[in-house]
N, C-alpha and C positions, 0 to 999 in steps of 0.2 A: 842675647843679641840686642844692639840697640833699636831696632825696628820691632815695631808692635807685634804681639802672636796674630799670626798667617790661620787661620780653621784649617783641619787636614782634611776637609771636603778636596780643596784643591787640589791635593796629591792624590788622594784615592780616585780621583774624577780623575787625573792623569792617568796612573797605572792602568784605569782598567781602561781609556784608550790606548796605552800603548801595546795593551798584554792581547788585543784583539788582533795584533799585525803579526803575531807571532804563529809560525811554525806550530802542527801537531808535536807534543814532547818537545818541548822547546826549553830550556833555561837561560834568560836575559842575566847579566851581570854589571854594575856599574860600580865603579868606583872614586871615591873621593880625590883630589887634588893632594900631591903629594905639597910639606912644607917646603919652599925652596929656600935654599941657605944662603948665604950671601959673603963674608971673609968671617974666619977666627969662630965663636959659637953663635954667629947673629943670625938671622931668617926673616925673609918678607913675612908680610901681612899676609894670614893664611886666608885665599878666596877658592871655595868653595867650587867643584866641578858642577857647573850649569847642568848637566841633564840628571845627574844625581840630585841634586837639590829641587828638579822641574817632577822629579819621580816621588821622592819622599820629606822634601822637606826640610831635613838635616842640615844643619850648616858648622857643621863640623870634622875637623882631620880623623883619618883613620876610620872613614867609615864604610861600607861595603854594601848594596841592595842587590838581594838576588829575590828574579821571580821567574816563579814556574808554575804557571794557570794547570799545568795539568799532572802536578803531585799526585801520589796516589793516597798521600797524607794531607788532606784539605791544609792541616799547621804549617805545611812548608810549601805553599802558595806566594805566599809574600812573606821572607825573612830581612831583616833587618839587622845588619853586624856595627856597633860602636864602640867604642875606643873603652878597656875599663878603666875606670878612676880607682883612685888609693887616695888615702891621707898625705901622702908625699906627692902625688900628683897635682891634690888639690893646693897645698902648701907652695907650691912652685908656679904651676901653673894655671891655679884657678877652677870653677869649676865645669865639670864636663855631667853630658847627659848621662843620667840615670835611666836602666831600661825602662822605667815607665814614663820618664820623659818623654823619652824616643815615642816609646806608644803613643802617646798625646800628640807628639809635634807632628808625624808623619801617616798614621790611621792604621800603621802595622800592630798584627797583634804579637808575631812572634819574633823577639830580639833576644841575640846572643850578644856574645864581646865577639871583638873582631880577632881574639885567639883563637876563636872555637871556628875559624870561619873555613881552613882549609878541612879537617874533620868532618864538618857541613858536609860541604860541597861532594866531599869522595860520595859518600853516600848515596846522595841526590844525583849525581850525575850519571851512577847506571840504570838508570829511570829512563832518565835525557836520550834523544837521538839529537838534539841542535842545540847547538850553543853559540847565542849571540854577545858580540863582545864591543863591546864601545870604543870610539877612536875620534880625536878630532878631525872630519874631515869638514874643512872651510878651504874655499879655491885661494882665501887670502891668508892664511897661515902660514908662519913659517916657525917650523918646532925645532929647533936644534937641542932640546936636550931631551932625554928620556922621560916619559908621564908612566906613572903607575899604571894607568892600563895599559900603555904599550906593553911592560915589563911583568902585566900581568897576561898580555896576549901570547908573550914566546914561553912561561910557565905552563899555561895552561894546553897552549898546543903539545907543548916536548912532555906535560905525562899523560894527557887525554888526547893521542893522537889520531881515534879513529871516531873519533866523532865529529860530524857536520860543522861546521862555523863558520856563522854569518852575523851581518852587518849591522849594529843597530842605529848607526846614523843616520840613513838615510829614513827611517821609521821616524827618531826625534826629530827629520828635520820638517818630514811632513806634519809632525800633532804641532811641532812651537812658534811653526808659521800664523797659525790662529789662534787669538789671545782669548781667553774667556775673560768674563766677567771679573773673576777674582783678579785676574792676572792684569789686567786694562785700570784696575782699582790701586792697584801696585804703582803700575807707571804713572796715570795722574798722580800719585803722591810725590813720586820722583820727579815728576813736572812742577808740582806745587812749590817743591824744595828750591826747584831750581827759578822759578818765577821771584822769589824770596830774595835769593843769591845776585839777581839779577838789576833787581830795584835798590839793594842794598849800592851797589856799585857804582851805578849812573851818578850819586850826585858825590864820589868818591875822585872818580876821573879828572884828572884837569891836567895842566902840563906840568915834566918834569917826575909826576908820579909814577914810579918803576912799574914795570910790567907783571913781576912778582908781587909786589903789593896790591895790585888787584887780583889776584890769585888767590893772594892769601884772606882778601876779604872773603872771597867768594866761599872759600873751603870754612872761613870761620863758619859762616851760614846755613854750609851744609849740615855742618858738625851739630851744631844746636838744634836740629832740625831731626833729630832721629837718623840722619846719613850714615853711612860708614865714612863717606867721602866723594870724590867727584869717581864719575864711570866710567872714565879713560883720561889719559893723560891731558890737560887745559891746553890751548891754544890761548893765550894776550900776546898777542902780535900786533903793533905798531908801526906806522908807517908802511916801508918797502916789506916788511918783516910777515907783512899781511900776503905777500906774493909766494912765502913760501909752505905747501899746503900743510907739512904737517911740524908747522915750527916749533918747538918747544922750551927752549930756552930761557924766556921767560926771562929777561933779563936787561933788556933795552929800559931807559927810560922813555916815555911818552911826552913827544915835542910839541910845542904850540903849532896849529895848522893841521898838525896830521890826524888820520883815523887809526884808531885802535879796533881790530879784529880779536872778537870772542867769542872760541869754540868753546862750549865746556858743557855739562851736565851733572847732576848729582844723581847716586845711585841709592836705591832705596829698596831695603829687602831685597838684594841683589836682581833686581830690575833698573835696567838703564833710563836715562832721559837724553837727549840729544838736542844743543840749543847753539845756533849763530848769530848773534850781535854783532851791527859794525856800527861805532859810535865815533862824533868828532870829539881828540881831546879836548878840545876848548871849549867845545858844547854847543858849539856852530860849524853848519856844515858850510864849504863854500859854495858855488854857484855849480863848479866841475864834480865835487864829490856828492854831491845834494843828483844831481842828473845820471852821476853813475848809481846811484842808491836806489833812486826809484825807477830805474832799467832794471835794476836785480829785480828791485820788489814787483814790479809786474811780472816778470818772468816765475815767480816764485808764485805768486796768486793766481797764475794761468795755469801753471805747474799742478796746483795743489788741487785744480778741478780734477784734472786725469787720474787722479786716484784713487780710480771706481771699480767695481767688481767687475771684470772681465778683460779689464785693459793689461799688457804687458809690458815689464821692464822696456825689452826692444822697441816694441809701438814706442812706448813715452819717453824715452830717451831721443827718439827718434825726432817726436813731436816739438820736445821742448830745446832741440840744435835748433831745429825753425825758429822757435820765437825769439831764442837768445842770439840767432845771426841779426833778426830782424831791429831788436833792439841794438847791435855792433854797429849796425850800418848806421842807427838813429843818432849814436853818439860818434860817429867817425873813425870808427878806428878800425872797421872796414869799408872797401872799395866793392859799387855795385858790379862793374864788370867783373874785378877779380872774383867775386863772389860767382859770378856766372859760368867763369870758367874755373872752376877751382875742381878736385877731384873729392870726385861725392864720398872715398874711404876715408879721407883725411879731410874733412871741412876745414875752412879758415877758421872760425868760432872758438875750436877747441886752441887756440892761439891764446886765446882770454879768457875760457872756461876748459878746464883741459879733467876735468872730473864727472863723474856719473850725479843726478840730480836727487836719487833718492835710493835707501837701503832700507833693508827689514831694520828692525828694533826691537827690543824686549829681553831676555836674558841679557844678552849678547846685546853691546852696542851695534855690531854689523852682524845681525844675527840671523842665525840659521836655515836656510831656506833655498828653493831652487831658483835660481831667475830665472828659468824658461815658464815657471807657473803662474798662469791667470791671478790676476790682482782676487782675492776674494775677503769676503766680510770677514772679519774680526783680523785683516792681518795691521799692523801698525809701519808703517813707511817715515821716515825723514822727508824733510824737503828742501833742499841746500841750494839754490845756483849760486853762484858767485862770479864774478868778473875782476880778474888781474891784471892792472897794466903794471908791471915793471919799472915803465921808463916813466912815470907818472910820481912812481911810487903811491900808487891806492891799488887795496886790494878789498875786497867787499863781497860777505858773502853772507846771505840769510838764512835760519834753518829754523824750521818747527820740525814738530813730530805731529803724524795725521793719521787718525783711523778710516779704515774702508770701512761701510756700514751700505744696507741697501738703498737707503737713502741719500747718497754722498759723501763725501769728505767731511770727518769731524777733525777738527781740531786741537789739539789737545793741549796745546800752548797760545790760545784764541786771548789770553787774558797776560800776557807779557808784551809790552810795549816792543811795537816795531814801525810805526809810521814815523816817518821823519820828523816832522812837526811834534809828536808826543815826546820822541828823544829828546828833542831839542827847550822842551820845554821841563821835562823831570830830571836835565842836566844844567838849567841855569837857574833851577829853584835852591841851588845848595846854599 
């Protein structure tokens, strides 16, 4: 992997919180991300299933973690299935872990190949009375094709059909919501990368410069940086191009006058980072987009208080339509009456801001987690508002990533230029 060796304290320090939520006779199963294919013999870039990887480590195809805290064989507590290698394997495709790799990367002692894995399992599983089985559930998903553990879920129900079977998502979404130390070490890096990507760009912008080519700067930066690459698809959006939330295209040229919108992050030991820039191409804001800028940025810096241990998604969603109406009405582009008679489910605001201000982060760029659960220490939030006019053509939206801690909001992109004033001066130094 290009990202530095990870200790397998982290994964061990997972497992045994996640093997604590489990069921008397219980066996947990997770499995790796199938390659997907694309036309003829081609296949994306293989990314690794999140909670397999949050379990053990591994970041590799064809891998399989099964745990059962209560073996009657202590060896088959934590087994560990990978893919085996061959000389024609390696020849082709490179190299793959070695079971004591595995041992090393993930703190498992017992590894088979992932042939041996249905043999395993018969065995182990008349032990079992529960068997938990993994599934993506995100309320924003949309899965239209088959994933290996589905296709391991209708398997394993139709020849183990009288045993128990429950859930393990909702278990991973309670441990991933709070970051540990190692884990929060990850993201800064992935912040670092992208703090990097960021300065690189600014004195790159000017007019005419395609939207793709600041893209591609960005990704070079990542790349050199230990990244795989960026942690969801980039946003360079230009102009009106800014109004559309999740544009990608990536293809306009950038005009003298206008603002360029940049979503992007770099990922880093498959930990996400999450970052919004709105810069002027020409490296001067005017007087209109300079006053829409710093309406965001207060609403972002009011924003970024509330993200204390105990407050909730609804509260501060709630909080922060307040300060972003208060700022609409400061810039005009709402009416105080209409304002007063407007209807409290549909506020005018979301007319300009029509998005939520902040999301979990971490595996997962919109990652795992319940929104009805009290903000608590160690979880990692975004902090996005943005304001669209349309007919303006500006769209402008600000985004760090912030930790909860008992003491308040940390920051963890505190050291990436976002005042107007500093843009505008580490884009006319080029």
């Amino acid at each position: 992997m290009r990202y530095a060796p990870i200790s397998p304290d982290l994964f061990v320090h997972n497992r045994h919180n996640f093997s604590r939520h489990l069921k008397p006779s219980a066996i947990a199963i997770f499995h790796s991300n199938d390659v997907m294919p694309t036309n003829a013999d081609g296949t994306m870039a293989f990314r690794q299933n999140n909670d397999l990887f949050y379990l053990s480590g591994v970041d590799q195809e064809e891998s399989i973690l099964l745990l059962f805290p209560d073996a009657k064989d202590p060896r088959m507590q934590e087994v560990l299935f990978v893919r085996e290698t061959s000389d024609q394997v390696l020849t082709w495709e490179g190299y793959k872990l070695t079971k004591q790799q595995a041992r090393e990367v993930s703190g498992i002692k017992t590894v088979y190949w992932t042939h041996e894995f249905n043999d395993v399992l018969h065995g182990l599983l008349f032990e079992a009375e529960h068997v938990y089985l993994n599934s993506n559930e995100h309320l924003r998903a949309v899965v239209e094709v088959e994933t290996r553990d589905a296709r391991f879920i209708k398997w394993c129900q139709q020849h183990y059909p009288l045993h128990k079977y429950e859930r393990s998502a909702p278990i991973m979404h309670q441990l991933r919501a709070i970051k540990s130390e190692a884990e929060l070490a990850l993201i800064r890096k992935a912040c670092q990368i992208t703090e990097r990507g960021f300065r690189r760009v600014l004195p790159f912008i000017k007019p005419g410069v395609m939207e793709y080519e600041i893209e591609a700067e960005l990704y070079h930066e990542f790349l050199r940086n230990r990244s795989r690459g960026p942690a969801y698809s980039s946003i360079i959006a230009s102009g009106a191009n800014a109004c559309i939330l999740h544009y990608v295209d990536n293809d306009q040229a950038c005009r003298d006058g206008d603002l360029v919108l940049m979503d992007f992050g770099a990922e880093y030991a498959n930990y996400a980072s999450d970052l919004t820039r709105t810069v002027p191409v020409n490296g001067k804001f005017t007087q209109r987009q300079r006053d829409v800028y710093e309406s965001v940025l207060r609403v972002m810096k009011t924003a970024t208080q509330m993200l204390v241990p105990g407050n909730t998604l609804g509260q501060y969603h709630k909080f922060v339509g307040t300060v972003m109406e208060n700022e609409l009405l400061r810039l005009g582009l709402l009416n105080q009456g209409d304002v007063r008679n407007q209807d409290p489910a549909n506020p005018l605001y979301r007319k300009y801001f029509m998005h939520g201000t902040s999301h979990l982060l971490g595996l997962d760029v919109h990652d795992v987690g319940s929104k009805y659960r009290p903000f608590e220490e160690g979880m990692v939030f975004t902090c996005e508002p943005g304001i669209y006019i349309r007919e303006e053509g500006i769209g402008i939206r600000l985004e760090n990533d912030i930790l909860v801690t008992k003491n308040g909001p940390v920051d963890l992109m505190k050291d990436i230029p976002l005042e107007a004033d500093e843009i505008e001066r580490l884009m006319q130094a080029r």
